[in-house]
C-alpha positions as CSV (number, residue, x, y, z in Angstrom):
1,X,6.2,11.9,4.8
2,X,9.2,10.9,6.1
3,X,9.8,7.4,7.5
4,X,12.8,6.2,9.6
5,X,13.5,2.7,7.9
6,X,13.7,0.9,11.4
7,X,10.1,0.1,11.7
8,X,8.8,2.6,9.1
9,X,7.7,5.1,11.5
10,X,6.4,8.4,10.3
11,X,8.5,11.0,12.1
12,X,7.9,13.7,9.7
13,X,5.3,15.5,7.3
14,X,6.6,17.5,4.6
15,X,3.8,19.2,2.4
16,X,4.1,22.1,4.9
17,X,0.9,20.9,7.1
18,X,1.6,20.1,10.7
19,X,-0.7,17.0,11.6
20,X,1.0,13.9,10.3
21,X,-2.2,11.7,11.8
22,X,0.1,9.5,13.7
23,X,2.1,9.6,16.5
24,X,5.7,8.7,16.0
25,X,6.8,8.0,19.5
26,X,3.5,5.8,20.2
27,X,4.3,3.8,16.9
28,X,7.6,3.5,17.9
29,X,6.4,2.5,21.1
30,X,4.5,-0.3,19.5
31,X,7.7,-1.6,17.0
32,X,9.6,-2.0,19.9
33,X,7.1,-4.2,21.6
34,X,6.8,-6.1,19.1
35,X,9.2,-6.0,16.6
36,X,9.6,-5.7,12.6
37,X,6.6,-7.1,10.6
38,X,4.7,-6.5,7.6
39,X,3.2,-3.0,9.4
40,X,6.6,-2.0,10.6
41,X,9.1,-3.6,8.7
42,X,12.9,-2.5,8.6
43,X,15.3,-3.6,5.2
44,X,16.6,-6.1,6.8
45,X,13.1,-7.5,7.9
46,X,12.4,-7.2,4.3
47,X,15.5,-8.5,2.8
48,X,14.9,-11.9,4.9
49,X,11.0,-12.4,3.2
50,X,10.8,-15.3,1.2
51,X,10.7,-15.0,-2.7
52,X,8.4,-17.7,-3.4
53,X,5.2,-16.6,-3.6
54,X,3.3,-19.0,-2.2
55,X,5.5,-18.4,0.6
56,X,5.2,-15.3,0.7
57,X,1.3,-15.3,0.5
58,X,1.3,-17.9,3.6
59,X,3.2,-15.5,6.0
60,X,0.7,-13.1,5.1
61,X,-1.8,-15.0,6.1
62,X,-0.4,-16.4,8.8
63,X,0.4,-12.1,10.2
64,X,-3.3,-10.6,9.0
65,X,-5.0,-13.8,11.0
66,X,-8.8,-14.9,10.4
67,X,-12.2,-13.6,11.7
68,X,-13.8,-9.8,11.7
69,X,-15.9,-8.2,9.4
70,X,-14.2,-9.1,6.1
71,X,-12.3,-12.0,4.5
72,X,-8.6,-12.9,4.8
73,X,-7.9,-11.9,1.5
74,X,-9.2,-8.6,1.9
75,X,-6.8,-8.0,5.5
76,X,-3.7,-9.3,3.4
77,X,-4.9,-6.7,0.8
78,X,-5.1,-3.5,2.8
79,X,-2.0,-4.9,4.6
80,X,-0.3,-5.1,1.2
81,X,-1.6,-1.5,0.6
82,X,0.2,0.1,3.6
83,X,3.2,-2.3,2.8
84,X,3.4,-0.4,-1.0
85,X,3.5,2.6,0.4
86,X,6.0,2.7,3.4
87,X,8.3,-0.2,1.7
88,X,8.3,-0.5,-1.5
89,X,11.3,1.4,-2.0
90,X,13.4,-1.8,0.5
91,X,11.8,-4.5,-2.6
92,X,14.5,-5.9,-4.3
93,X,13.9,-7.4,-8.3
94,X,13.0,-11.0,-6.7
95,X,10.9,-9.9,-3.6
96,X,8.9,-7.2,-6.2
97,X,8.3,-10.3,-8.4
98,X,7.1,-12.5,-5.7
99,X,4.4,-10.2,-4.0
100,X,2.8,-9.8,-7.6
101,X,3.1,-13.7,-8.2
102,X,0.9,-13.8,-4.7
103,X,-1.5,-11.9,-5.4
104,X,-2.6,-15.1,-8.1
105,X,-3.6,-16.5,-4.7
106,X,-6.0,-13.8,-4.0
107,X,-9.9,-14.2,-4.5
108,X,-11.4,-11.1,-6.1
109,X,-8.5,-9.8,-7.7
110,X,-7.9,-7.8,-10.9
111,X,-6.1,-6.1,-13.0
112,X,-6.8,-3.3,-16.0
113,X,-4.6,-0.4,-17.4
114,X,-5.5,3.2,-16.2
115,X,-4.4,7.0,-16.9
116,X,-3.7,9.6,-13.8
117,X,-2.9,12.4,-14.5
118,X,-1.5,11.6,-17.8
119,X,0.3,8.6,-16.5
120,X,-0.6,4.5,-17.8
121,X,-0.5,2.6,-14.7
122,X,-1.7,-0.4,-14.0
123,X,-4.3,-1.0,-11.2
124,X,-4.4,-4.6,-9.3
125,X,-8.0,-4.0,-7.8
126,X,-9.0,-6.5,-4.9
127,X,-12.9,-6.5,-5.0
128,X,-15.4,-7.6,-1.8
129,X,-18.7,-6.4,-1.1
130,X,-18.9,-3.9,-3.9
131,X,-15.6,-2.2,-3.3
132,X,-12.9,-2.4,-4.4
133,X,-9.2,-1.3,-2.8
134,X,-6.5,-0.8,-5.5
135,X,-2.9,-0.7,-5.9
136,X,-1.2,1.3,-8.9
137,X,2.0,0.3,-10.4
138,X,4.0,2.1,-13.4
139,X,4.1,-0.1,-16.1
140,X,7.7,0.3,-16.4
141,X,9.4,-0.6,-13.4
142,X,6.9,-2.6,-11.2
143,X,7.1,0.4,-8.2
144,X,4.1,1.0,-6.9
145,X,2.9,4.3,-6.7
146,X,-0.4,4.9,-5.7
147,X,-3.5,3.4,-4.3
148,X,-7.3,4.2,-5.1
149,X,-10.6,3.1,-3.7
150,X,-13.7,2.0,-5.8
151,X,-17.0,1.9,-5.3
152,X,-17.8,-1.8,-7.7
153,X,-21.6,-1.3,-6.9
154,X,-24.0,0.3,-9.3
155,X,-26.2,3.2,-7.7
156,X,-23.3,4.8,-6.0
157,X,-22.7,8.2,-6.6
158,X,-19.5,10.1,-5.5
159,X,-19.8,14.1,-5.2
160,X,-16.7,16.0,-5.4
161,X,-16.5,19.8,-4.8
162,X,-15.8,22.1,-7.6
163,X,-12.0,22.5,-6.8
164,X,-11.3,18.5,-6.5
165,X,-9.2,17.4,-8.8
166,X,-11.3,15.2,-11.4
167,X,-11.0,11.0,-10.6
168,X,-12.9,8.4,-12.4
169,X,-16.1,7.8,-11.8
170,X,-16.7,5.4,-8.8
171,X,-13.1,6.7,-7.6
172,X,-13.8,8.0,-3.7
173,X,-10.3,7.9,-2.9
174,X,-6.7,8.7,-4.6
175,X,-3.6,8.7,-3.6
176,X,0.2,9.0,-5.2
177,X,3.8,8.9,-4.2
178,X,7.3,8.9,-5.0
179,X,9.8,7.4,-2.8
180,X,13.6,8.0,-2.4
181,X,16.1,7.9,0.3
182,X,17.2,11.1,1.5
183,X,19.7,11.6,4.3
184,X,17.8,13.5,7.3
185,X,14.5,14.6,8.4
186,X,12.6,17.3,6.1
187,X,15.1,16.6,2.6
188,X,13.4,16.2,-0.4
């Protein structure tokens, strides 16, 4: 996809398919009402987050809110998710180290080494009520570049269709990326 850095908006698909699953002028709709955050942040939204990671993990907080369904943590989780995958590319060396010092303040966080499609990563897996909501980060550089979900619980069983490509088992969702800036709409 392709995201116009003011407010990360998706204004364009570019595997060839026409349904983006969002629409660009009602997102951008929403950033101007209320402005740059960590679900529509813009580089110089980012550039202004703190570095201290304790911080850093209170503004988080402080922007997922409490109450619903599931824990704090977990909100500031799939917030960080969606933050890894339209931003990460904005996170400067002190910002990068700072969001993965925060995530010590986590309950139900983890860490282990895995291998997609060929490639070590490491997975930071944040774990409530048997599942658990991964990001992926090459060992090398700190970028993140995927996300995954888990299914923790024993007795779960995940059917894929012959032509899937082949996850780990308890794997229900995968996803990769690479980011770069590119000049216009629809470059590579």
């Amino acid at each position: 996809m392709w995201f116009d850095p003011q407010g990360m908006i998706a204004e364009s698909i570019t595997d060839g398919s026409d349904e983006m699953g969002v629409d660009p002028d009602r997102t951008r709709a929403m950033f101007e009402q209320d402005g740059p955050s960590f679900r529509q942040p813009t580089p110089e939204w980012v550039a202004g987050l703190p570095t201290d990671p304790e911080q850093l993990l209170a503004e988080l907080r402080d922007f997922v809110g409490e109450g619903g369904a599931w824990s704090t943590d977990h909100a500031v989780w799939s917030t960080m998710q969606e933050f890894y995958l339209n931003t990460d590319l904005l996170l400067g060396p002190e910002l990068r180290a700072a969001l993965l010092r925060s995530f010590a303040g986590l309950r139900g966080i983890t860490f282990s080494d895995v291998s997609i499609d060929g490639r070590q990563l490491v997975a930071v897996r944040h774990t409530e009520r048997g599942n658990g909501d991964e990001i992926l980060f090459d060992l090398a550089t700190g970028v993140a570049v995927g996300r995954r979900s888990v299914a923790a619980g024993s007795g779960v069983t995940i059917s894929a269709p012959p032509e899937a490509p082949k996850l780990d088992p308890g794997v229900g969702y995968q996803a990769t990326w690479t980011q770069k800036v590119v000049d216009a709409v629809g470059d590579r």
